[in-house]
C-alpha positions as CSV (number, residue, x, y, z in Angstrom):
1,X,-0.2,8.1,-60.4
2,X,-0.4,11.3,-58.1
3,X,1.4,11.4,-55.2
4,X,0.9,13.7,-51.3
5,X,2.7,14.1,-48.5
6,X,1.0,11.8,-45.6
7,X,0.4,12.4,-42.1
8,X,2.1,10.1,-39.0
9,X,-0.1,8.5,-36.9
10,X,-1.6,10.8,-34.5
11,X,-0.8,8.3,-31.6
12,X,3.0,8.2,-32.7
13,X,3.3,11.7,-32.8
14,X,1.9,11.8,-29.6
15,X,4.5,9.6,-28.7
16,X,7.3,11.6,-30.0
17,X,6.2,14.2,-28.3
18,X,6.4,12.5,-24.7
19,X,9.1,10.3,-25.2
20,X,11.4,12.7,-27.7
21,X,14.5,11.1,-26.9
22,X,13.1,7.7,-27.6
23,X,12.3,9.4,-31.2
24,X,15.9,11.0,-31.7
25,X,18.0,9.3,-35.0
26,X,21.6,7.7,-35.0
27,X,23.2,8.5,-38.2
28,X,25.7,6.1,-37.0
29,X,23.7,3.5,-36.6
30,X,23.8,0.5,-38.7
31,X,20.7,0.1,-41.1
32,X,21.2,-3.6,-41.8
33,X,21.7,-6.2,-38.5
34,X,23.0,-9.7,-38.9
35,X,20.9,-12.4,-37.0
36,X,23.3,-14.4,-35.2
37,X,23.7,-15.7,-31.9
38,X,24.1,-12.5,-30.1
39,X,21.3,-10.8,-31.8
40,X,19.1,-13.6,-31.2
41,X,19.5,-13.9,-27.5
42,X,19.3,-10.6,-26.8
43,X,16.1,-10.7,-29.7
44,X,14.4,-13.3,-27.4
45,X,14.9,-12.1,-23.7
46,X,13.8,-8.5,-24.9
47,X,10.6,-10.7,-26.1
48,X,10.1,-12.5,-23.4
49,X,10.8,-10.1,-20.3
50,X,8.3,-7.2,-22.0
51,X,5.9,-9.8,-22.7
52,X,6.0,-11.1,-19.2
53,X,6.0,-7.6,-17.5
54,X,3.2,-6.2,-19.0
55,X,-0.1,-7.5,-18.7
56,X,-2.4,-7.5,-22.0
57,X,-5.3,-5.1,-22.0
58,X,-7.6,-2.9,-24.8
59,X,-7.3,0.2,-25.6
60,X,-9.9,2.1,-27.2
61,X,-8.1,5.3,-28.1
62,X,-10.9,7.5,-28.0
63,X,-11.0,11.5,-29.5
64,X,-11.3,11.9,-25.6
65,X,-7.2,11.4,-25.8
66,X,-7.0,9.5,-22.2
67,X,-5.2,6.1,-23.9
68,X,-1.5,7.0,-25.2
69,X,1.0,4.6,-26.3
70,X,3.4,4.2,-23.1
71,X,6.6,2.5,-22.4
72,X,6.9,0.0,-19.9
73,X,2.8,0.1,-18.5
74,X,1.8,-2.2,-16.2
75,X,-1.3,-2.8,-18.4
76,X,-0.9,-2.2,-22.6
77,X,-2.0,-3.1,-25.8
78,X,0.5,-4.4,-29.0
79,X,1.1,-0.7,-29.7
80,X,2.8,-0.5,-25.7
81,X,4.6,-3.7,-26.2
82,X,6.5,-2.9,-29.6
83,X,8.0,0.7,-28.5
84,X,8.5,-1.0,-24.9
85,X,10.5,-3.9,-26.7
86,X,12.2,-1.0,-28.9
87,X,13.3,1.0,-25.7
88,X,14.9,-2.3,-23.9
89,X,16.7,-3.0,-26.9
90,X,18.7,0.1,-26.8
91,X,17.6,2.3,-24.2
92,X,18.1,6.2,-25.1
93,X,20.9,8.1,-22.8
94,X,18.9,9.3,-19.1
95,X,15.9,8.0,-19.9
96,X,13.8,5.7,-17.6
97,X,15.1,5.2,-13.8
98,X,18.5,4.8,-12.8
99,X,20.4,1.9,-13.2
100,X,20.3,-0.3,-9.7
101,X,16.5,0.5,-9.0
102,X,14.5,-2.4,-7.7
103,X,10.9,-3.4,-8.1
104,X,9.1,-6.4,-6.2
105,X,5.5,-6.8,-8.1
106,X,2.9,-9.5,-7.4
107,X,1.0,-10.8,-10.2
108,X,-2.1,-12.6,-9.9
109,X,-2.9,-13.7,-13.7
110,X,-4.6,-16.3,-15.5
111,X,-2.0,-17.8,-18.4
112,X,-3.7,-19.1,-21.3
113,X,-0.9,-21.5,-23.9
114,X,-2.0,-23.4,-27.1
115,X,0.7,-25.6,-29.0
116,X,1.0,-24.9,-32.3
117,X,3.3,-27.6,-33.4
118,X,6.1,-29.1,-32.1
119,X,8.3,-26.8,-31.6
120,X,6.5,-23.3,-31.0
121,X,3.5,-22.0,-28.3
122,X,1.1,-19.2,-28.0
123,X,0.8,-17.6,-24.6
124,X,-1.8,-15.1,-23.2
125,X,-1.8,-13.6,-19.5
126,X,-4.3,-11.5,-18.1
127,X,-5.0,-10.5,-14.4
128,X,-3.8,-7.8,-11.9
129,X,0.2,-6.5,-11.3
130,X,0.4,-4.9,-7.8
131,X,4.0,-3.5,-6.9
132,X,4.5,-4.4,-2.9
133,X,8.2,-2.5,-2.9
134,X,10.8,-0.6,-4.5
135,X,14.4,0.2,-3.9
136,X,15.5,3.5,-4.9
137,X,19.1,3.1,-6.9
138,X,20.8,5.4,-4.1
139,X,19.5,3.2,-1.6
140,X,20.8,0.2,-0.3
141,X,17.4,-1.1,0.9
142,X,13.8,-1.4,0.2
143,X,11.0,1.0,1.0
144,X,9.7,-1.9,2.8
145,X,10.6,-5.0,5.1
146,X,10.7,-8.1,3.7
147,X,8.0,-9.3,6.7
148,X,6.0,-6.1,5.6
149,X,5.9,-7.5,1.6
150,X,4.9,-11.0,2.5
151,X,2.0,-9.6,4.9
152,X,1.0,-7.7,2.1
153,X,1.5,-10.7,-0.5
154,X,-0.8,-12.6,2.3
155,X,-3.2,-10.1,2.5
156,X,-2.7,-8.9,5.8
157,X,-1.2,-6.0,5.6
158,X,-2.1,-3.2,8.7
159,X,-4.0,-1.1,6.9
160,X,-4.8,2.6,7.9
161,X,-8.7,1.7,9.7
162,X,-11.5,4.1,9.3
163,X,-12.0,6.1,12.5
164,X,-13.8,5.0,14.7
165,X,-16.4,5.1,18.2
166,X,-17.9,3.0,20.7
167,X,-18.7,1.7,24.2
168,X,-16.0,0.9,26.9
169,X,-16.6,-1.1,30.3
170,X,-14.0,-1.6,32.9
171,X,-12.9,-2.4,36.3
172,X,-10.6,0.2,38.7
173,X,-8.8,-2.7,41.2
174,X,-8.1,0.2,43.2
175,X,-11.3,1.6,43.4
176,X,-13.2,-1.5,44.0
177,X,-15.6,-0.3,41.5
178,X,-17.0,-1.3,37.5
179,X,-16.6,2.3,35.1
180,X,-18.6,2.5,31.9
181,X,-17.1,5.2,29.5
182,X,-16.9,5.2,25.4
183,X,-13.8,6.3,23.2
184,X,-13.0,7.4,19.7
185,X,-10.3,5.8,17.5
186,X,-8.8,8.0,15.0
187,X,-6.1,6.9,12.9
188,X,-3.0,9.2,12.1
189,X,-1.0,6.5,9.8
190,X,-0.5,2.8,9.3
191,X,0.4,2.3,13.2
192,X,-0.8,5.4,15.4
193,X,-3.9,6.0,16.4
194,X,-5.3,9.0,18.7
195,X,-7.7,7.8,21.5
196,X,-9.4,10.3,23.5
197,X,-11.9,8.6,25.8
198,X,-14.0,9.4,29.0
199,X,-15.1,6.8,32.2
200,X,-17.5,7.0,34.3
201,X,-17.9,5.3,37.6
202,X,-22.0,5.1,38.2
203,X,-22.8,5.2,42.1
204,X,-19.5,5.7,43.7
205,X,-19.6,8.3,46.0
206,X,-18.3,12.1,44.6
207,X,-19.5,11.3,41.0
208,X,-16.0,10.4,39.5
209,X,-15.3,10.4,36.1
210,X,-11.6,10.4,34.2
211,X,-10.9,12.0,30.5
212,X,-8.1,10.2,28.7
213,X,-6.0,11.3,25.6
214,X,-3.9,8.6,24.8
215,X,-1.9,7.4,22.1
216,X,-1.5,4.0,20.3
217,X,1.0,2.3,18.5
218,X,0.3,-1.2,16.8
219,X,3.9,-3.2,16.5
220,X,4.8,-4.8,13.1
221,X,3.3,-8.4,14.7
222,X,1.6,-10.5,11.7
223,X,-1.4,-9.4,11.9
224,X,-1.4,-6.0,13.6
225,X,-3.8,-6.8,16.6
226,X,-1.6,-6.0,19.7
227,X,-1.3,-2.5,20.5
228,X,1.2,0.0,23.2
229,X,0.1,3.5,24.3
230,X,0.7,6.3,27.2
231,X,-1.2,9.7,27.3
232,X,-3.0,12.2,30.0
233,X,-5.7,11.6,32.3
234,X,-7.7,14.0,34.2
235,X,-9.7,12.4,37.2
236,X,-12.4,14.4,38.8
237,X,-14.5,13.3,41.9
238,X,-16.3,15.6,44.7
239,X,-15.2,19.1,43.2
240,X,-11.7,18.0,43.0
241,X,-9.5,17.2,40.0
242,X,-6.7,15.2,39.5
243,X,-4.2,15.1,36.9
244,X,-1.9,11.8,35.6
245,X,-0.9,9.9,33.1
246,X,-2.0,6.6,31.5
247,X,0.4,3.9,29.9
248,X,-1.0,0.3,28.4
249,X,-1.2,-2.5,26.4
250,X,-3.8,-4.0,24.9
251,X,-5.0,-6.4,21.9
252,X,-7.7,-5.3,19.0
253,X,-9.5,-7.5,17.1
254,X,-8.6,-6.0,13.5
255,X,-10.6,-8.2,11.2
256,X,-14.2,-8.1,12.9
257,X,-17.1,-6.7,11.4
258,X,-19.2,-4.7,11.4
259,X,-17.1,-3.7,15.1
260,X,-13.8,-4.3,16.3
261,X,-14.0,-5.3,19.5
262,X,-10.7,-4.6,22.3
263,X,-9.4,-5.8,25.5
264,X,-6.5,-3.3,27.4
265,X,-4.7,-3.2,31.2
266,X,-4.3,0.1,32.1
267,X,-2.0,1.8,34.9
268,X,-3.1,5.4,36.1
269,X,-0.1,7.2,37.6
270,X,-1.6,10.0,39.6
271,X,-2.2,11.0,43.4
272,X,-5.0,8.5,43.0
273,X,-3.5,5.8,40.9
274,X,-4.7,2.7,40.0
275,X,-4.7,-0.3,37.7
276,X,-7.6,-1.1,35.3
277,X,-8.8,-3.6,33.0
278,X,-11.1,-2.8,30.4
279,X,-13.3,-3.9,26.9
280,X,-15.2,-2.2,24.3
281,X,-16.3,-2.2,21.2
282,X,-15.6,0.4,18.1
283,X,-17.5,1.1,15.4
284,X,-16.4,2.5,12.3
285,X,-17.7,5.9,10.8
């Protein structure tokens, strides 16, 4: 019988190649293990925490060379599982994250168990992993609040909107008059906002108008709608111009659609200064 030399699997040599220290040979190393108690245990918790942290998926492992076996995926096939398992059971010196790191994932799965006889099961799980925190292992806490991780287990997470523009009507209590106006909302992170605006106050006498750039702030409340700000405002009426500033408060009805509509008090500290209360609408982009 001839004999040849034969090739490794392409995908393990891939594997070598990413993970070489995973790869690496212990001369010392015992080639035979005992099954007893200790091995056991620590044979069945590898099983079962792998099993449970990844979720089961296909891979097609196409000449296109995007699927890879991978350690520890969120989503894997058998191949991901064994040299997952393999790496938990002794894990190579520096590799993975430091000891102390923390995760906090929420799994949404459907678990699928058949009883094979009296003592054993099969178990399936499928569905989505999403990770709502981690803790760095040189950090004492996590990169979010636990009030932020259950708003985002809830689904009501503040989200970073769209930008957006729309209408604005109000009443100046000092001026004794309605103002019509519109406003942009532009986002700059999860809680700021820019809001550059202009009001107009129709057949009043000198033609008065007022620009606005003001900035928002949305507190960490539940469900994001109440809102803080301050900026400048620039009042003009009968050739004249007036400078000030604006602070207020205001709530914002986050969830409506197609618009979110907004209700806000507003003081105007200036050599004319007032108080207003105002609505609108925005409209995303």
């Amino acid at each position: 019988m001839e004999s040849s030399l034969t090739l490794a699997p392409f995908q393990h040599v891939r594997f070598s190649l990413r993970y070489p220290s995973d790869c690496k040979s212990d001369p010392t190393e015992d080639e035979h293990i005992d099954l007893n108690a200790k091995t056991w245990e620590l044979l069945t918790r590898v099983n079962h925490g792998v099993n449970m942290s990844i979720i089961p998926t296909h891979k097609s492992y196409r000449p296109n060379l995007v699927d890879a076996w991978s350690i520890a995926p969120e989503m894997g096939d058998c191949n991901d599982y064994a040299v997952t398992k393999r790496r938990v059971g002794k894990a190579p010196e520096g590799s993975g994250v430091p000891v102390g790191t923390g995760y906090h994932w929420y799994i949404l799965a459907h678990q699928n168990v058949t009883k094979l006889n009296a003592n054993e099961y099969t178990t399936s799980m499928t569905g989505m992993k999403f990770k709502l925190a981690h803790r760095r292992a040189d950090k004492g806490t996590w990169n979010a609040s636990v009030q932020a991780q259950r708003r985002v287990r809830g689904g009501r997470a503040v989200r970073v909107d769209r930008p957006g523009v729309g209408p604005r009507i109000g009443y100046d209590f000092d001026a004794d008059h309605v103002f019509v106006g519109g406003q942009l909302n532009l986002p700059v992170g999860r809680r700021w906002a820019l809001a550059p605006s202009a009001e107009f106050y129709p057949g009043l006498t000198g033609s008065p108008f007022r620009l606005n750039a003001d900035l928002k702030f949305h507190p960490p409340t539940v469900y994001g709608m109440f809102y803080v700000g301050g900026g400048f405002a620039y009042r003009h009426a009968s050739g004249a111009g007036d400078a000030g500033a604006n602070l207020f408060a205001g709530w914002e009805g986050r969830r409506a659609r197609p618009f979110k509509p907004f209700l806000e008090a507003k003081f105007v500290f200036a050599d004319n200064s007032s108080f207003n209360v105002e609505a609108g609408l925005n409209f995303p982009l």
